[in-house]
Structure formats: C-alpha cells, structure tokens
C-alpha positions, 0 to 999 in steps of 0.5 A: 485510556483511563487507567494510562491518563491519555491525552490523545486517543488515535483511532488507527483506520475507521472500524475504530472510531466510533468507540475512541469518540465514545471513550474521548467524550466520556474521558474528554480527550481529543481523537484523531483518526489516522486514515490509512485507506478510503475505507468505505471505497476498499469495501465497495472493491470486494462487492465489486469484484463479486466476493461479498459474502452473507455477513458482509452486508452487515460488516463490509456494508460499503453503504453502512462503512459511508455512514459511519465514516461520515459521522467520525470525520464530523467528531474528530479533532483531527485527521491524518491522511497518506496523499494529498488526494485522501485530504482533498476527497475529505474536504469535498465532504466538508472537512477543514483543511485545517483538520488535515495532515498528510503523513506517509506510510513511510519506512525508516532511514536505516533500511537504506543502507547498504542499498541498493546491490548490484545484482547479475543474472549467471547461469540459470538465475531469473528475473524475480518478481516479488509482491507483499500483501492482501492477495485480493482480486481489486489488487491486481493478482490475476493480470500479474499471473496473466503478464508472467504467462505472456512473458514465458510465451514470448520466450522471456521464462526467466521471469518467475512472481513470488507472492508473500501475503494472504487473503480469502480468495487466494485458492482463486489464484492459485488455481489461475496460475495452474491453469496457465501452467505456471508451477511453484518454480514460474508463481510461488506462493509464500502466505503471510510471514512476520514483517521482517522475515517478509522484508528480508524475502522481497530485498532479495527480489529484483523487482517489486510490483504493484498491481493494483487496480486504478479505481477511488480506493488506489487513487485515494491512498497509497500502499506501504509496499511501494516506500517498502520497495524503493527503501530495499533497493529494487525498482517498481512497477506499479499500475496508474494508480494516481499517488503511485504513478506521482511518486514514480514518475517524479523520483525515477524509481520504477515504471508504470502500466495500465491499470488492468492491462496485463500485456501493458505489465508484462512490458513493464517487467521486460523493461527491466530483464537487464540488471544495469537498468535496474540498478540505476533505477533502484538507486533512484528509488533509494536516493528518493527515500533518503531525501524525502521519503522516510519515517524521520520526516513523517514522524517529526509532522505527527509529533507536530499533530499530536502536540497541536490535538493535546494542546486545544484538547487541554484549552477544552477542558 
C-alpha cells in the first residue's frame, strides 16, 4: 500500500479486515470492506452440517469470525454489501445506514449477447441441469441428486445434473449419487475449471440451479451463479432463499422450490422439460440483465464510494 501510494485499501470479504484496518492506520488511509457473504453465518453452516473439523475451532470458529466481524465493521469507513438484507442485518448491529452501499455480484453486459438460444430436445438429447460452485452440503447438493432420482423413477430420465466446482466433502456426493444408481451419464462431476471455461459449460446447459438451503447465511447474500445464469440465457430454479426468490419471482426468470425439499425440486425441474417454456423464461431472465442487473451499473455506484471513502478519508489527513 505503501509503496502503490494507496488512497483506499478495500478488504475483499472479512478474513481480510483485521490487517487493512492496521495497514489503514499506520497509512491513514480509509478501508472499506466489501461483504460479499454473512461470514460468520457461512461458518456456522459447516458446524451445522457436522463437517467441522479440529482446526476449525480456531479458523471456522463461527463464535471467534462474530468477534471479529464486530470489531471491523466499527473501523470501517464504509461497507459494501449484495442485498438489501446484508445492510439491514448490518444495521441491527448498529451500522449507519449511511456507511451502506448495496452493490451486486453482477456479470457484465456483454455476456448477454447473442442470448438467450433456442434449443430442442431431437433423439436422445436430455434436460441438462448445470451448477457452478462449492459442493458443499448447506448448498443444497444432496436434494439435487436426491430430485434427479425422483425425476428418472417417475419416467422423466431425460434429465441428467452437471456440476462444476469443488469442496472438501465432495467423495460425500459422489457416493450419494452411486447409491441412487446415478452414473457419470445421469450426475457428472466436472471439479473446479477456469471461469470462462466454467461459464462456457453452463451456457450449454438448459437450466441452472440453485439449491441452497434458506437458512441466515442464503437469506443474507445472494450468489454470483444466479446473475451468472440469467446473463447465459437459461432459466433458474432456486430454493427460497429470500434474495433469490426477490429476484425471480419479480423478473420471471426462473422458478422457485422449497427450501430442502427434494420432491418440491424435482417439479421445478419438470416444470421446464419443454424447451419453449424455457426459452420464454431465459429471456425474461436476460431482458432483466440488460435493464437492471449488470456490472455497468453496479460499478458506476462503486466508483461513487470510492470517490465518497477517499474524499473524508483526505478531509482526515
């Protein structure tokens, strides 16, 4: 920070924070602290789910990670946030409104074009089910393999899941989907691939999913995938998860589940076996990218609190 003559120093996510507010101080330099996720809510998910581990109680710690959230929101110059329930949980822990900037994970116009494409189902073709990111179990990956299985028993085999991400407790899923009898044809695990090369496999998809459990973490951010989706042109089908289900529900471009609920899933994905039901609602989906939901937009309000944070953070000097 020194040797770049900083102005700003902006602590991407909360492990972060600590040492920008040090480095800020010494500098005197304003932080902000871009809260991509309600971290200390994500660390209490893999406790919950019962996949903590021994050194966990030190650097998962959901009680240490409150601390420490507390003590950086109070020495922060400003906070960004990616829904409107981030900063209002934020203010219920005695946050300024006026230290808030809601600004979405959203993708960039140009991702748009071209979409979304008409696609038919000929010969054998099947209902391609894509999700991008952590396989992790507060994510929902277990009703998705459990709702491909109620789908292939009720006669709808044409529906098959690729996944493209990691996570630790991945061999957990794969051995959920042999037990089901799902092979690499009917749940195809791809791991983690470069961005594009991700982005590229899900536009070939015909639905992206989002089955994350509704619990504080999912009701108090929302994920990349989702802009992610509609930007590609394929409709969504998330659970109800509250910013997910806000964004859906007034732009048209997906359907929503029960949180948790597998047989609830399987219908949402049946909903959309008939590629004309698709199209119409990717469409929906991109339309809603190009007027609201882009990077062109957000970034024009980030540069907004840049600009504010360095202009006090000079004043201060």
């Amino acid at each position: 920070a020194r040797e770049v003559h900083a102005d700003l120093i902006i602590a991407r996510d909360l492990p972060l924070c600590p040492t920008a507010i040090v480095v800020g101080r010494k500098l005197q330099i304003p932080v902000v602290l871009d809260m991509a996720e309600n971290y200390p809510a994500m660390m209490q998910d893999i406790w919950t789910a019962g996949r903590h581990r021994a050194l966990d109680y030190v650097v998962r710690n959901p009680r240490l990670t409150r601390l420490v959230e507390a003590y950086c929101i109070k020495n922060v110059a400003h906070i960004i946030t990616v829904v409107d329930a981030s900063s209002q949980r934020l203010e219920g822990l005695g946050v300024p409104d006026s230290h808030l900037t809601v600004i979405s994970n959203t993708p960039p116009l140009s991702r748009t074009l071209g979409r979304p494409r008409e696609r038919t189902l000929e010969g054998s073709a099947r209902v391609t089910v894509a999700y991008l990111g952590l396989l992790e179990v507060p994510r929902g990956l277990n009703e998705l393999i459990d709702a491909i299985k109620i789908l292939h028993d009720s006669g709808h085999k044409g529906f098959n899941a690729r996944l493209i991400g990691s996570g630790r407790v991945e061999a957990l899923f794969h051995e959920r989907a042999r037990h089901h009898g799902l092979d690499q044809n009917d749940f195809e695990f791809l791991g983690r691939l470069p961005h594009e090369e991700a982005l590229a496999i899900v536009g070939t998809a015909d639905i992206g999913v989002i089955p994350h459990h509704a619990n504080e973490s999912w009701n108090t951010t929302i994920p990349n995938k989702l802009f992610d989706y509609m930007s590609l042109g394929i409709p969504v089908v998330s659970s109800n998860t509250r910013p997910c289900e806000e964004v859906l529900v007034k732009t048209g471009a997906g359907r929503v589940f029960r949180s948790g609920d597998a047989s609830d899933l399987a219908a949402a994905l049946l909903h959309f076996e008939t590629p004309s039901v698709r199209f119409r609602t990717a469409t929906a989906g991109v339309a809603a990218i190009v007027e609201r939901y882009n990077w062109e937009t957000d970034s024009a309000k980030l540069e907004e609190v840049v600009r504010g944070a360095v202009e006090v953070g000079l004043k201060g000097r």
